[in-house]
Backbone as JSON, one array per atom type, in Angstrom:
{
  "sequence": "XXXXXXXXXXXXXXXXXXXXXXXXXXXXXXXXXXXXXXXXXXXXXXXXXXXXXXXXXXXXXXXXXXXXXXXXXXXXXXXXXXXXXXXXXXXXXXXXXXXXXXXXXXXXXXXXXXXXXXXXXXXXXXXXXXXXXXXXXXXXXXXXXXXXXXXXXXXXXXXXXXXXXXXXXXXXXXXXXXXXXXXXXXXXXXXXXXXXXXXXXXXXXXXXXXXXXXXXXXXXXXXXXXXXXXXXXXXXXXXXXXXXXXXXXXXXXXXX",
  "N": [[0.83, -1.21, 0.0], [2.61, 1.26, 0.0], [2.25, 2.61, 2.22], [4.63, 3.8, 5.39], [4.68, 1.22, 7.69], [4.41, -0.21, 11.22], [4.55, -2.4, 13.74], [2.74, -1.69, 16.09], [3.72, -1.35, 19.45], [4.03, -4.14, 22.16], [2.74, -6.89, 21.61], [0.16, -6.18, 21.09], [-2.7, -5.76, 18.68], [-2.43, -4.06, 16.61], [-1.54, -1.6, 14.4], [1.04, 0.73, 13.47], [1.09, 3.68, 11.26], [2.58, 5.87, 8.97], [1.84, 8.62, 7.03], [2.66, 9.89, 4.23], [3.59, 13.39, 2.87], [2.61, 13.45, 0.49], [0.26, 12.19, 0.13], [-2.1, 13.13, 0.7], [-5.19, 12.37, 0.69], [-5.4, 10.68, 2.61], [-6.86, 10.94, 5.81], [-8.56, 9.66, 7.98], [-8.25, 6.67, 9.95], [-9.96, 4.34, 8.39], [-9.07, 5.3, 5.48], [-6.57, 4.43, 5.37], [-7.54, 2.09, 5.44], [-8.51, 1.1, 3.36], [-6.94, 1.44, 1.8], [-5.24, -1.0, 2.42], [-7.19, -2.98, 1.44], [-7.72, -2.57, -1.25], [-4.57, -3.42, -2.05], [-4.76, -6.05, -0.91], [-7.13, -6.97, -2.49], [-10.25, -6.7, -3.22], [-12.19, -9.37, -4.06], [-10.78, -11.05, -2.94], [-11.48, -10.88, -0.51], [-13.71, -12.79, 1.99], [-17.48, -12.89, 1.17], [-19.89, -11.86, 3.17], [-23.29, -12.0, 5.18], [-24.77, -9.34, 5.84], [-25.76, -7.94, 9.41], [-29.06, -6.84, 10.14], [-29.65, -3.49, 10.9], [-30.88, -1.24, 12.93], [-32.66, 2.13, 12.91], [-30.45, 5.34, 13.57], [-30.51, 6.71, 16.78], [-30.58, 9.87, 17.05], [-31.44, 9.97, 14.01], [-34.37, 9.1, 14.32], [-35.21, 10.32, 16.83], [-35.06, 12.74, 15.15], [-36.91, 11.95, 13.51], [-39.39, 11.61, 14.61], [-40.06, 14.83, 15.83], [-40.25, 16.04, 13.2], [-42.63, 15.08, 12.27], [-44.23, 15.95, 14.83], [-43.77, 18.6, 14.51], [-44.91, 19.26, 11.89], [-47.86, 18.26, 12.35], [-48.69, 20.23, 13.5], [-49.13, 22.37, 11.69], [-46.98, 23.01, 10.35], [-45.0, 23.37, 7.54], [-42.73, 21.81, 6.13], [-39.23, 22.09, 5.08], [-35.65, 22.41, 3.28], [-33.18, 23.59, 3.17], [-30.14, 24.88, 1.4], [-26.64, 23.92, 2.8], [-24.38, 25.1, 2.4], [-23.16, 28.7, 2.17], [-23.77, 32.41, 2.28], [-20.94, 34.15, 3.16], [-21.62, 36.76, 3.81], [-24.73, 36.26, 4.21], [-24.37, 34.31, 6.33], [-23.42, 36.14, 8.47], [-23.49, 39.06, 8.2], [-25.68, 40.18, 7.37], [-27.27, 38.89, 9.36], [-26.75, 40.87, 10.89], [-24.69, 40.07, 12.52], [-21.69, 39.06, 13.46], [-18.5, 38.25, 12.18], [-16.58, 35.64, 13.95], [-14.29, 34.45, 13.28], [-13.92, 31.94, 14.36], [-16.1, 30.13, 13.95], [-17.39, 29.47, 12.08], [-16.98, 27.06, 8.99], [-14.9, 27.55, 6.48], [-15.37, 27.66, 2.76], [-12.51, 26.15, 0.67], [-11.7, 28.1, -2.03], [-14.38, 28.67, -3.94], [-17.31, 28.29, -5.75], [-18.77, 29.87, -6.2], [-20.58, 32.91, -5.03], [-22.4, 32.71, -3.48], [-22.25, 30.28, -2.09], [-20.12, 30.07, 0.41], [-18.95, 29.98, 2.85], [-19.97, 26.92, 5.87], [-22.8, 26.84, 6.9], [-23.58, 28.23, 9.78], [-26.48, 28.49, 11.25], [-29.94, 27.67, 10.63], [-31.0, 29.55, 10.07], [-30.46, 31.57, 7.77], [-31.54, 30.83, 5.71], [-33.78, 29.59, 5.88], [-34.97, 32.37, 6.08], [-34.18, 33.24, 3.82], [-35.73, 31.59, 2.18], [-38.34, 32.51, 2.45], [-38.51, 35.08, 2.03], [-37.83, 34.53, -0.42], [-40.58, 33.7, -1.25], [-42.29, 35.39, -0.6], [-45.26, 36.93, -1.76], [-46.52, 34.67, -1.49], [-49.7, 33.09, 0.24], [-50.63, 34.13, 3.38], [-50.52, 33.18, 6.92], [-46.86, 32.18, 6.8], [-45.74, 29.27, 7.68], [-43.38, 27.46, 8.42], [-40.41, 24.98, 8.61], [-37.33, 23.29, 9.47], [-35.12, 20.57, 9.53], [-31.87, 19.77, 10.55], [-28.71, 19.93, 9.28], [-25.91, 21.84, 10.76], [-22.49, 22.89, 10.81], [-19.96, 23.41, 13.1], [-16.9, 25.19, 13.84], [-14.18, 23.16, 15.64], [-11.86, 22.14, 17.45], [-11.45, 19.74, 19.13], [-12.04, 18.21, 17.58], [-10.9, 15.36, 15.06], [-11.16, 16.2, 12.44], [-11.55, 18.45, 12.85], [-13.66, 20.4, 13.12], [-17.44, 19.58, 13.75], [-20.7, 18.15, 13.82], [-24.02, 19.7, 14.33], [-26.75, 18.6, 15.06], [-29.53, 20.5, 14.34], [-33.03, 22.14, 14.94], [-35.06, 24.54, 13.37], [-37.81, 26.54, 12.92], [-40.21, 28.44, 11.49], [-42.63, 31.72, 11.46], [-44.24, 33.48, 9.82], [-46.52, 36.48, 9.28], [-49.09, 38.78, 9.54], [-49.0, 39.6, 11.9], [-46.33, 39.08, 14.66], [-46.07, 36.61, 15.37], [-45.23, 35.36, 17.31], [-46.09, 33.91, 20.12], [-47.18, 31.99, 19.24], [-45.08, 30.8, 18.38], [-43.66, 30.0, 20.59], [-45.34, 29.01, 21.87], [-45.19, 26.43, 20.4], [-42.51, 25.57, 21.14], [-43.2, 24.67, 23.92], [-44.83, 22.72, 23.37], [-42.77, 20.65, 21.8], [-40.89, 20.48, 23.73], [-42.81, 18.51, 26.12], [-43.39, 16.78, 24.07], [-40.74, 15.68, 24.21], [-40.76, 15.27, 27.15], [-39.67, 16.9, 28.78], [-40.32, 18.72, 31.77], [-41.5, 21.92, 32.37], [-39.34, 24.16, 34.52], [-38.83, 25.56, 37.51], [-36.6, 28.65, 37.35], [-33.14, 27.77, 37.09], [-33.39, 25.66, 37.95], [-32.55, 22.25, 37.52], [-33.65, 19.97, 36.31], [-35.41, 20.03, 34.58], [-36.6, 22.53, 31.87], [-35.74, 26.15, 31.46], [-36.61, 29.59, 30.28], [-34.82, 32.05, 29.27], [-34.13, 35.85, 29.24], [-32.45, 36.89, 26.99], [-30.52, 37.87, 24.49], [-29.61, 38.85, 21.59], [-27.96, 39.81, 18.16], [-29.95, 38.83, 15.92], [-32.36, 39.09, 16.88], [-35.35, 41.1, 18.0], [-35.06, 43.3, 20.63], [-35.63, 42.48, 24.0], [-37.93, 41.18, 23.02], [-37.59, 38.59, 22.74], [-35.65, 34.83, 23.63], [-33.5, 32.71, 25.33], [-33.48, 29.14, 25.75], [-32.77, 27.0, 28.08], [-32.15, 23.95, 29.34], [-31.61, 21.53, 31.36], [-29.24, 23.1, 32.65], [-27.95, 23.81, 30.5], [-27.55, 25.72, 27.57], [-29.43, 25.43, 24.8], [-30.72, 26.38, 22.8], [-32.57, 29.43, 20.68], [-35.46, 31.77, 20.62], [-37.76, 34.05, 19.28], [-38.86, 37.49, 18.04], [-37.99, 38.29, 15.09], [-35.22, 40.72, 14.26], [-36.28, 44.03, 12.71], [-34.49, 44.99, 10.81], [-32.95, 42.7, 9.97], [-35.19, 41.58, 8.59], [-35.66, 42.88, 6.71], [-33.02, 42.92, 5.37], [-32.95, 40.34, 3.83], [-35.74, 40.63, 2.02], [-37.73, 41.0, 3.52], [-41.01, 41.71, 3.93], [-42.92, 41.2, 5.81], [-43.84, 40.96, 9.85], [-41.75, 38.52, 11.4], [-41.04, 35.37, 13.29], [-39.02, 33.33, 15.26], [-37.82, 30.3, 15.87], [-35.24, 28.17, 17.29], [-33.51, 25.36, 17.48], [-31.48, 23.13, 19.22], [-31.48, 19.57, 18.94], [-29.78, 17.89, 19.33], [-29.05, 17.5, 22.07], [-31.05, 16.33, 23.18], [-30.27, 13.59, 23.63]],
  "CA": [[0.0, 0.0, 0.0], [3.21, 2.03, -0.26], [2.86, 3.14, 3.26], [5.47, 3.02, 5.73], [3.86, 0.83, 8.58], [5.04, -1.23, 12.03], [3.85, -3.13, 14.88], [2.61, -0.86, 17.23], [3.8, -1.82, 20.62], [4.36, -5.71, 21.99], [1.15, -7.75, 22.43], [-1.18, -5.68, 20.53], [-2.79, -6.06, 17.4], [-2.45, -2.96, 15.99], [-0.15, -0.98, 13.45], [1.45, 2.88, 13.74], [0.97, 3.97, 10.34], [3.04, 6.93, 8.35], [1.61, 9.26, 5.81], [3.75, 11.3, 3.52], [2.9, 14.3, 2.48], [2.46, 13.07, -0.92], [-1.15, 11.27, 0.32], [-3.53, 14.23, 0.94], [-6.17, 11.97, 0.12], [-5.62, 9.82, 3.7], [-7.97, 11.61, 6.63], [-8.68, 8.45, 8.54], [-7.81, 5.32, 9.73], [-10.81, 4.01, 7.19], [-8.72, 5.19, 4.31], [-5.73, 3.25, 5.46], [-8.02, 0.08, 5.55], [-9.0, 1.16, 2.21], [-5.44, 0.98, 0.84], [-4.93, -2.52, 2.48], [-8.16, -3.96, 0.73], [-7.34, -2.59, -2.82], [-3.7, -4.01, -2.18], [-5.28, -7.56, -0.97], [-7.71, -7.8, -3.68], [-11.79, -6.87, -2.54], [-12.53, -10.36, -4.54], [-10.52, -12.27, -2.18], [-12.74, -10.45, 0.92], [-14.59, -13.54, 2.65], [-18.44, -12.62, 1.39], [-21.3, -12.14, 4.3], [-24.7, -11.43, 4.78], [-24.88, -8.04, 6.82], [-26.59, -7.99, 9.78], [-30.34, -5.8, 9.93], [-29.51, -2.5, 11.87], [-31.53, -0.15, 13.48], [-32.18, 3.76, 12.34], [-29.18, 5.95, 14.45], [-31.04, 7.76, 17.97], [-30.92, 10.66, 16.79], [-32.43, 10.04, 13.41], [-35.39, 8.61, 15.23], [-35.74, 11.42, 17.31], [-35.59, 14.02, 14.22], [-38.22, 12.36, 12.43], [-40.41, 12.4, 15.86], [-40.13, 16.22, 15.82], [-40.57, 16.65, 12.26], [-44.09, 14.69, 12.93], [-44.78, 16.77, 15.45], [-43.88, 20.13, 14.15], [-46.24, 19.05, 10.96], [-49.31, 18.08, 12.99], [-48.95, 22.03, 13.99], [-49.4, 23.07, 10.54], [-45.88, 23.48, 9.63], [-44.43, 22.88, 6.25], [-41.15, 21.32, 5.88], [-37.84, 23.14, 3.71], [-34.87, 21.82, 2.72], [-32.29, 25.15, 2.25], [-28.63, 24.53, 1.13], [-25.72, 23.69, 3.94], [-23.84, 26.72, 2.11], [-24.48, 29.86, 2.07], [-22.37, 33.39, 1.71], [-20.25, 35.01, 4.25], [-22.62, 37.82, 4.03], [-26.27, 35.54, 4.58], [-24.29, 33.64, 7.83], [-23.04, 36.75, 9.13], [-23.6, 40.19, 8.03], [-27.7, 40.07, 6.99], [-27.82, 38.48, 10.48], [-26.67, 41.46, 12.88], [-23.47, 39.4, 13.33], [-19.92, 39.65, 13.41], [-17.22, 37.22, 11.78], [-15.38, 35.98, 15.06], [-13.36, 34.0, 12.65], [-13.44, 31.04, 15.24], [-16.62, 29.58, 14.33], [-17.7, 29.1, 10.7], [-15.96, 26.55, 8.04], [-14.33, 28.39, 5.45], [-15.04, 26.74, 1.89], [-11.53, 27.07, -0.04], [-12.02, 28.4, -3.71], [-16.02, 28.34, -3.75], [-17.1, 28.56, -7.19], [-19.77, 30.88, -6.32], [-20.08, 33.45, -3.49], [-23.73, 32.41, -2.35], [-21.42, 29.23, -1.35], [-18.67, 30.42, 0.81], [-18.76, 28.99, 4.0], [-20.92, 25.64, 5.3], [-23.81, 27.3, 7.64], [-23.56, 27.58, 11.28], [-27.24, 28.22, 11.84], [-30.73, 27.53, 10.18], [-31.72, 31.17, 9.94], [-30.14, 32.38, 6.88], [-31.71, 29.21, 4.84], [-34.84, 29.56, 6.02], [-35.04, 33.83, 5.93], [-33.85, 33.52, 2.27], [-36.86, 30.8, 1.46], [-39.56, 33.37, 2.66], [-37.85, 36.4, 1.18], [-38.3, 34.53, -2.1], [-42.09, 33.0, -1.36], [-43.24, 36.44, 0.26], [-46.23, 36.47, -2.32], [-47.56, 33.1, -0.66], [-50.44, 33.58, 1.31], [-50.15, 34.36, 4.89], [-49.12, 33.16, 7.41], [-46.29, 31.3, 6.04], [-45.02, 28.27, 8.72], [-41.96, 26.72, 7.65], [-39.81, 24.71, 9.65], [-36.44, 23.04, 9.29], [-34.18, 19.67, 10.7], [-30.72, 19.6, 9.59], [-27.36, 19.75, 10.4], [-25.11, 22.89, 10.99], [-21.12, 23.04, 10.88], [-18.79, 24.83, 13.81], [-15.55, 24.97, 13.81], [-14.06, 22.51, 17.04], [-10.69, 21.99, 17.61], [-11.06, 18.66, 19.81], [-12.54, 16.63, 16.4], [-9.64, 15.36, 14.29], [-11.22, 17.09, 10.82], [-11.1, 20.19, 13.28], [-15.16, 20.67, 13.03], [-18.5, 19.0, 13.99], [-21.98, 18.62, 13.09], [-24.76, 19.86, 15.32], [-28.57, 18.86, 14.36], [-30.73, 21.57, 15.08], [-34.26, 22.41, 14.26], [-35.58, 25.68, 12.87], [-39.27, 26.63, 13.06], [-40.4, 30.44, 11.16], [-43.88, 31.83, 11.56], [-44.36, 35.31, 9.26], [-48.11, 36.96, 8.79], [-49.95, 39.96, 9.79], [-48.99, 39.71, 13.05], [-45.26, 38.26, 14.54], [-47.06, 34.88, 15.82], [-44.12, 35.33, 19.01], [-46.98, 33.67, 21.13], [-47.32, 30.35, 18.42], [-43.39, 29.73, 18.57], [-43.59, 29.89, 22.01], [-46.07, 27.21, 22.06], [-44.05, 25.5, 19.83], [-41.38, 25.1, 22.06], [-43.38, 24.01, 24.84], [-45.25, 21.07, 22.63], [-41.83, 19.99, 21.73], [-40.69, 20.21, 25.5], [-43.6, 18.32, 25.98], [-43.06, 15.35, 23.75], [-39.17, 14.94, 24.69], [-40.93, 14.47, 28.76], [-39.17, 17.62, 29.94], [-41.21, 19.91, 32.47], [-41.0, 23.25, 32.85], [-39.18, 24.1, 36.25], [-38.25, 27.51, 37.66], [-34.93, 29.35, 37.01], [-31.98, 27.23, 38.09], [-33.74, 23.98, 38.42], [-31.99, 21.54, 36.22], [-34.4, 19.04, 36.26], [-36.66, 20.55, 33.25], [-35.99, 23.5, 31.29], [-36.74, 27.24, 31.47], [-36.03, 30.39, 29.76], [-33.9, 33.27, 30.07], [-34.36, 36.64, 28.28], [-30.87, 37.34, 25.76], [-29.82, 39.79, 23.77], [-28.99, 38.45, 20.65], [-29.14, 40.65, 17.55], [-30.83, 39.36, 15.1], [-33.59, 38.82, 17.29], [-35.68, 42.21, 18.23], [-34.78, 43.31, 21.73], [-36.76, 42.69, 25.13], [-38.85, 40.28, 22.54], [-36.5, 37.01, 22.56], [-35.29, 34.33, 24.94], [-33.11, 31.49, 25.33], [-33.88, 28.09, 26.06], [-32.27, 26.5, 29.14], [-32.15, 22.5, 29.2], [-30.5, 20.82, 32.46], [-28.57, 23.76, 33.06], [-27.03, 24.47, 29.23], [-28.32, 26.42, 26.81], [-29.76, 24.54, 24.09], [-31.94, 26.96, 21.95], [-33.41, 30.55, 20.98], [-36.79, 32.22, 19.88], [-37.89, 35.21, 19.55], [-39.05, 37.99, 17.05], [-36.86, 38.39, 13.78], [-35.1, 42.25, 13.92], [-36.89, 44.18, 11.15], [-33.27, 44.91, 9.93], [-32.29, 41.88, 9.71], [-35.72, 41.43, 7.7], [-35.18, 43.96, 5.25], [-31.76, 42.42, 4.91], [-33.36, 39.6, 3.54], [-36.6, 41.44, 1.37], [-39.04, 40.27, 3.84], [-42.19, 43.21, 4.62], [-44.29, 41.34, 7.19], [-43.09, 40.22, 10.66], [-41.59, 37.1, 11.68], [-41.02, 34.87, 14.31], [-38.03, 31.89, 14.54], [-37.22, 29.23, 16.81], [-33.87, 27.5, 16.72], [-32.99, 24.1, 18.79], [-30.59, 21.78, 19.12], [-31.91, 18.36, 19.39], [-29.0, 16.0, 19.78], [-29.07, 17.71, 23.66], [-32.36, 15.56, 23.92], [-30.14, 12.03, 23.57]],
  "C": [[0.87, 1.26, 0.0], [3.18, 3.24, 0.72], [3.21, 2.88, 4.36], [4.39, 2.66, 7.06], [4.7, -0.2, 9.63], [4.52, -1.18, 12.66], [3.83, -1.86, 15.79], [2.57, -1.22, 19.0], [4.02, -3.68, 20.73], [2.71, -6.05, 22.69], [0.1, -7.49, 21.93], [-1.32, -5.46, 19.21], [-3.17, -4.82, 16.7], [-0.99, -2.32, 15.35], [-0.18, 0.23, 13.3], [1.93, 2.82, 11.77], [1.63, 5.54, 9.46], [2.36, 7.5, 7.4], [1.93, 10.57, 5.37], [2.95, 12.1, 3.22], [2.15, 14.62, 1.28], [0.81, 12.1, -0.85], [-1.82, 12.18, 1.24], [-5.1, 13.46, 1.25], [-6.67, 11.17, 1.57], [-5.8, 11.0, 4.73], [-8.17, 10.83, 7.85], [-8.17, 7.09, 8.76], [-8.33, 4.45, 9.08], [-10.05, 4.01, 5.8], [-7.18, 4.56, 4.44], [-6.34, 1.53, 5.01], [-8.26, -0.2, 3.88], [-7.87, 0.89, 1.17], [-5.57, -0.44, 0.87], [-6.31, -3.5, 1.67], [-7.91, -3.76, -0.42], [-5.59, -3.37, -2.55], [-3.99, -5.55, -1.9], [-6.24, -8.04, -1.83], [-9.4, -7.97, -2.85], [-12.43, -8.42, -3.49], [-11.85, -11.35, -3.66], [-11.02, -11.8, -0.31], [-13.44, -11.6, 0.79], [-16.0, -12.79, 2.24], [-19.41, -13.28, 2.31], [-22.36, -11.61, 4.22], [-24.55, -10.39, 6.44], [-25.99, -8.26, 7.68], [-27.46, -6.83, 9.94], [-29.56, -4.57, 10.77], [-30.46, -1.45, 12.01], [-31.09, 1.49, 12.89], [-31.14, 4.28, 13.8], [-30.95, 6.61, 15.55], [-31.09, 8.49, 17.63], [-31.66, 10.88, 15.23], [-34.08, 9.99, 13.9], [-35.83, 9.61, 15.76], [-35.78, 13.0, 16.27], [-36.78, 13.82, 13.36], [-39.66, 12.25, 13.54], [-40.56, 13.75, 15.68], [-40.56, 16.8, 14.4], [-42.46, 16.09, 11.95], [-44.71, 15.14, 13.51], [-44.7, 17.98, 14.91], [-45.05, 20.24, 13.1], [-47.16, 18.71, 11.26], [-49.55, 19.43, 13.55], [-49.25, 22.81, 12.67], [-48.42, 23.36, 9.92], [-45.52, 22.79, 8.55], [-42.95, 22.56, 6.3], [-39.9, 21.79, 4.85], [-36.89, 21.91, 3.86], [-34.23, 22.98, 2.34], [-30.67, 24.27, 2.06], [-27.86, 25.05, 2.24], [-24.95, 25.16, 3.53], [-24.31, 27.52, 2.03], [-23.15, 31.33, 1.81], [-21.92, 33.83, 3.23], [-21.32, 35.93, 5.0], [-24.57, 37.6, 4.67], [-25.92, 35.48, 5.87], [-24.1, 34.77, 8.6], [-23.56, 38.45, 9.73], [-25.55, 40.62, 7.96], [-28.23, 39.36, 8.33], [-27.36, 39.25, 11.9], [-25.74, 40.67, 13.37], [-22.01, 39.52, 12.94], [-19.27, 38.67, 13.22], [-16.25, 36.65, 13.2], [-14.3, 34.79, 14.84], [-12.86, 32.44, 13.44], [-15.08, 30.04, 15.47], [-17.43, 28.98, 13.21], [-16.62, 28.19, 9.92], [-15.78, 27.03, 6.8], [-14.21, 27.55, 4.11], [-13.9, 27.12, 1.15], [-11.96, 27.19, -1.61], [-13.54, 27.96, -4.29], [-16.41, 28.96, -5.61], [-18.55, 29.79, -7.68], [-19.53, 31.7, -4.58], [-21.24, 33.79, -2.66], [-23.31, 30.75, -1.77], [-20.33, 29.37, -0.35], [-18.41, 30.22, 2.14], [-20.46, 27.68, 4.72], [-21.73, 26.89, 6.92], [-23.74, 26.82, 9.29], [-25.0, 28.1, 11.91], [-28.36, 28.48, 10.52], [-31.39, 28.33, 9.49], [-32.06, 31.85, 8.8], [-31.22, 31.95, 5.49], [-33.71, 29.65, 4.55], [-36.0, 31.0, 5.7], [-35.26, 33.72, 4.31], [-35.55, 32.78, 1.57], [-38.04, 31.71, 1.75], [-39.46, 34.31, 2.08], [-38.58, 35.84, -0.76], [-39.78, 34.03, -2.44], [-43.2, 34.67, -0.38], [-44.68, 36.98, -0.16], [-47.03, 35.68, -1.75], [-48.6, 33.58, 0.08], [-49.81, 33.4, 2.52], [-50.91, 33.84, 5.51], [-48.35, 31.97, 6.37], [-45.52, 30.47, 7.21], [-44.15, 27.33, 8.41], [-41.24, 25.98, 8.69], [-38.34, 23.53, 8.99], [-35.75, 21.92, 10.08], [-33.27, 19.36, 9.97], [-29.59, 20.07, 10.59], [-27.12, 21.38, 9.91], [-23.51, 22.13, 11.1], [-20.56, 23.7, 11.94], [-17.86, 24.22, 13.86], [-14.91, 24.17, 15.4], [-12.7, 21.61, 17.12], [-10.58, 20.5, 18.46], [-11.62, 17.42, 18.55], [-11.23, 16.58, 15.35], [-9.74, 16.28, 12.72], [-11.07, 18.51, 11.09], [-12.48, 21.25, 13.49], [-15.96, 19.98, 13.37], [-19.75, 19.29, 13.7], [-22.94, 18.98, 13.97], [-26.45, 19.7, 14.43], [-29.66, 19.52, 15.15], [-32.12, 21.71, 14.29], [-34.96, 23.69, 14.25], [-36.76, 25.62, 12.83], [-39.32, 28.14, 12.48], [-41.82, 30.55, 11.28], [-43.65, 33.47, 10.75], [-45.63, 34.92, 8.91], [-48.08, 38.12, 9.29], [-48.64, 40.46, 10.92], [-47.09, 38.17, 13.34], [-45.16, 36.78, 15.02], [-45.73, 34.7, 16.99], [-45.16, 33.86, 19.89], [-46.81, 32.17, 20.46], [-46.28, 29.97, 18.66], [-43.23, 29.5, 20.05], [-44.16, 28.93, 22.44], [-45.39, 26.37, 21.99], [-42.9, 24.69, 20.74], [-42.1, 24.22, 23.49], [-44.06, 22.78, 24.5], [-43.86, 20.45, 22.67], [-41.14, 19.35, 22.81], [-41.45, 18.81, 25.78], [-43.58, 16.76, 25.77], [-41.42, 14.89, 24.08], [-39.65, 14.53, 26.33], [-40.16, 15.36, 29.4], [-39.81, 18.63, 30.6], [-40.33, 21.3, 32.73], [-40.35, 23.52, 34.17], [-38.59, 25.56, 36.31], [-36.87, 27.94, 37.42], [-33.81, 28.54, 37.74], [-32.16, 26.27, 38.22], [-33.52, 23.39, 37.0], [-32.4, 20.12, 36.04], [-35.77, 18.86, 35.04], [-35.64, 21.75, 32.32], [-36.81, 24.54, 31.54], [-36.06, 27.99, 30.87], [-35.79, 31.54, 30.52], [-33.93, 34.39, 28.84], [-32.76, 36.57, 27.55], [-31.06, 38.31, 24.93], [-28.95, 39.18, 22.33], [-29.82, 39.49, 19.13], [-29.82, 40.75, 16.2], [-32.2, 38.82, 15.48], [-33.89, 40.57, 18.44], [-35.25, 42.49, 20.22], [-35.93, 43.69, 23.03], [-38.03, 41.3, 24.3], [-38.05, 38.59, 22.23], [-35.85, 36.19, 23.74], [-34.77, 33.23, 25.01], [-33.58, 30.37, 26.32], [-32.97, 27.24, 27.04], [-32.39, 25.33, 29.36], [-31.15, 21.73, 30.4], [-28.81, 21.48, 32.35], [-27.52, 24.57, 31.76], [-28.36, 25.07, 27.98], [-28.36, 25.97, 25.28], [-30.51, 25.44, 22.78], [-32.2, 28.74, 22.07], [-34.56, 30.51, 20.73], [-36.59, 33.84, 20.1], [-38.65, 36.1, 18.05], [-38.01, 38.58, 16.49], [-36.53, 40.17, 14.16], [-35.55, 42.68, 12.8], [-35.59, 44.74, 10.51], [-32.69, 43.96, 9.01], [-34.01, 41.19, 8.43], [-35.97, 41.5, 6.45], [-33.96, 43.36, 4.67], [-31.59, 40.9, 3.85], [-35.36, 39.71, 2.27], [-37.89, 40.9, 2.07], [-40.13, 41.43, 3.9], [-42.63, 42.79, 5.74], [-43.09, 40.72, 8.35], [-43.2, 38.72, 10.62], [-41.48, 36.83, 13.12], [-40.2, 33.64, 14.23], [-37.2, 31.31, 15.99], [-35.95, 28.51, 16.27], [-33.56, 26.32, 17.9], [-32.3, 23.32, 18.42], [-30.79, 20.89, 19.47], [-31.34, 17.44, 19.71], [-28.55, 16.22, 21.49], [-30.04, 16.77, 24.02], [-31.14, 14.15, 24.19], [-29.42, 11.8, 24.74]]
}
């Protein structure tokens, strides 16, 4: 496999593996294994019959929630993982702190240019362009996000969160708010007062592309798991919306 390799330690069945600089392509100890099977010949692989496996926990629990959010009337999206510098950051009342987005290199467009570290931009943009639609428009979102994380070997991780938007007349604040407590609700966690980390409760924030005094984070056995709140009409305009909104954001792999 043309790389250099030796016994790693006495007694144990494992091998300390080199890779030159000349093999970009190796990431994992997977694409080592991947050498040694094209050098042994995948026709002389022993064939078996795979055993059944179960969907992953957290699939399971995203398509629970997306069940539930749609028995509320919500419609389901699908926005693209990329997005521009300017959608993730700037059109959201936020600031580059260069320590938390993945940077695509040489993007061949520049509504691609880094991979999305929250639901917002995705979901803003899909109303912006359906603002015609009748009203209200209830949209909602389960998908992954990117941040940058120095303890994973690629240097990043995925976080699956779930997005919820409400725009009409009126900023439907009061419906997402529900929202959150149905969801609460079906995960089996009770409300409990400030500090009690036995349920969850909220805490006002200050985040800005959510209007101020009207928004509030979500508190989950003592970490902070989630916002809501009403959309800034800056950050609306920044996006060609007219009517108000309203947008929940959660991180669901805290439920597992």
């Amino acid at each position: 496999m043309q790389l250099h390799a030796e016994k790693a330690g006495s007694g144990e069945a494992k091998i300390s593996v080199s890779v030159p600089p000349t093999r970009s392509d190796i990431l994992h100890p997977c694409d080592v294994m991947e050498d040694v099977a094209i050098a042994y010949g995948y026709n002389n692989i022993p064939k078996r019959t795979l055993s059944s496996l179960k969907p992953l926990p957290l699939n399971q629990l995203s398509d629970l929630i997306r069940y539930e959010i749609a028995m509320n009337g919500f419609t389901e999206v699908l926005t693209w993982i990329l997005c521009s510098k300017k959608e993730n950051f700037e059109m959201l009342n936020r600031k580059d702190d260069k320590s938390t987005a993945v940077i695509i290199g040489n993007p061949r467009s520049s509504d691609f240019e880094v991979v999305r570290t929250s639901l917002m931009p995705g979901m803003l943009k899909t109303v912006g362009h359906n603002k015609d639609h009748p009203k209200p428009i209830k949209i909602y979102e389960v998908g992954d996000v990117v941040l940058l994380d120095e303890k994973k070997d690629v240097g990043a991780s995925n976080r699956r969160l779930l997005g919820a938007l409400y725009c009409g007349a009126n900023s439907g604040f009061e419906l997402i708010h529900s929202l959150v407590d149905r969801i609460m609700e079906v995960m089996g966690t009770p409300f409990v007062p400030v500090g009690d980390k036995s349920g969850y409760f909220i805490e006002l924030s200050n985040e800005p592309e959510f209007l101020s005094g009207r928004q509030a984070k979500i508190i989950y056995k003592g970490g902070h798991i989630g916002i809501f709140g009403i959309v800034h009409p800056e950050v609306l305009n920044n996006f060609d919306i007219p009517d108000p909104c309203s947008f929940l954001e959660l991180d669901i792999e805290s439920f597992l």
